[in-house]
N, C-alpha and C positions, 0 to 999 in steps of 0.2 A: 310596785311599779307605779310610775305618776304618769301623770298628763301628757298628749299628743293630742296632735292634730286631726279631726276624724278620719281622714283617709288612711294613716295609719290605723287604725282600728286599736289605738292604744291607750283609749281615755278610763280615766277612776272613776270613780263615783263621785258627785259633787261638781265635778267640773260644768262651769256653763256654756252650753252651745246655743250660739245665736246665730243666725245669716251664715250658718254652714262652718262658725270658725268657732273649736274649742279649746280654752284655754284662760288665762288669766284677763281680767277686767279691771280696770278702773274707768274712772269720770276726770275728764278732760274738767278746765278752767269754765268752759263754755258748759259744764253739763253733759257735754258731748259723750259717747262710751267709745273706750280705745283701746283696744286688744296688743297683749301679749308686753311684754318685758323691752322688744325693742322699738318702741315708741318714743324711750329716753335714746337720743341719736350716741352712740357710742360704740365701742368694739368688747369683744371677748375672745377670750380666750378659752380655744378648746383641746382636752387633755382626754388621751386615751390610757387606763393600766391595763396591758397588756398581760399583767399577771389575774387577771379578775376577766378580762374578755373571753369568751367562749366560742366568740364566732359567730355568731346568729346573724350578721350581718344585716339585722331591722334598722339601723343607723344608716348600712351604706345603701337601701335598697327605699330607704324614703329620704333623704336628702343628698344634692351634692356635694356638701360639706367633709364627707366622711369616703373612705375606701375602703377596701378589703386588700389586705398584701398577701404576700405569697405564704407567707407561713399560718393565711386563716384567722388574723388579729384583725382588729376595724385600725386605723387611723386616721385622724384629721387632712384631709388637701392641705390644709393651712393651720398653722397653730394660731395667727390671730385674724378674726374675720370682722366687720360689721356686722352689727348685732343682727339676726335672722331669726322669724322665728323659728325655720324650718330646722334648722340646727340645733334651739333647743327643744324640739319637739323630737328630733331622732334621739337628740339624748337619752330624752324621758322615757323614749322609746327602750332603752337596752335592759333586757330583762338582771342580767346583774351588776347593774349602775357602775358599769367600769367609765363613763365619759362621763368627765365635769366642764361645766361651762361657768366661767369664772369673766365680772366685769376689770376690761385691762387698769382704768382710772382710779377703781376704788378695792380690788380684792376679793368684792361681794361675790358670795358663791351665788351661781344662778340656777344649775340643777348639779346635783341634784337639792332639790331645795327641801 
């Protein structure tokens, strides 16, 4: 399982929590610290397999990014969104990493990473 958000209650070990927020870090130009992935302004793309979903609905019950459909599968509200972390932190969220988030510009897979 990877990385989320603490209020999901779905963090690894190693991840750092600072000021309430856990997740990825880097250092800004300024030195500055700046969380998570979408801090570079751009969009991704989010993909549900439905053949690997089980339903646990931890995706649709910690971001609105995601739904539950009638037949018990999670999918995307949107296939492409602005980058959030909230979305890739549900991802990180799903115990059998059936959601990838992928950037639209370059391919790069975002989780699972």
């Amino acid at each position: 399982m990877s990385s989320a958000a603490s209020q999901t209650g779905c963090r690894r070990s190693g991840d750092r929590v600072e000021d309430g927020h856990a997740g990825r870090w880097a250092e800004g130009s300024a030195g500055e610290v700046v969380t998570g992935v979408s801090v570079v302004a751009g969009r991704w793309r989010l993909t549900v397999d439905a053949t690997l979903c089980i339903g646990s609905g931890a995706c649709a019950g910690s971001s609105a990014h995601f739904r539950m459909t009638q037949n018990g599968h999670a999918e995307p509200c949107e296939d492409v969104i602005f980058a959030d972390d909230a979305a890739r932190d549900a991802a990180e969220c799903c115990p059998v990493e059936a959601i990838t988030v992928s950037d639209t510009s370059t391919g790069e897979l975002i989780v699972p990473a």
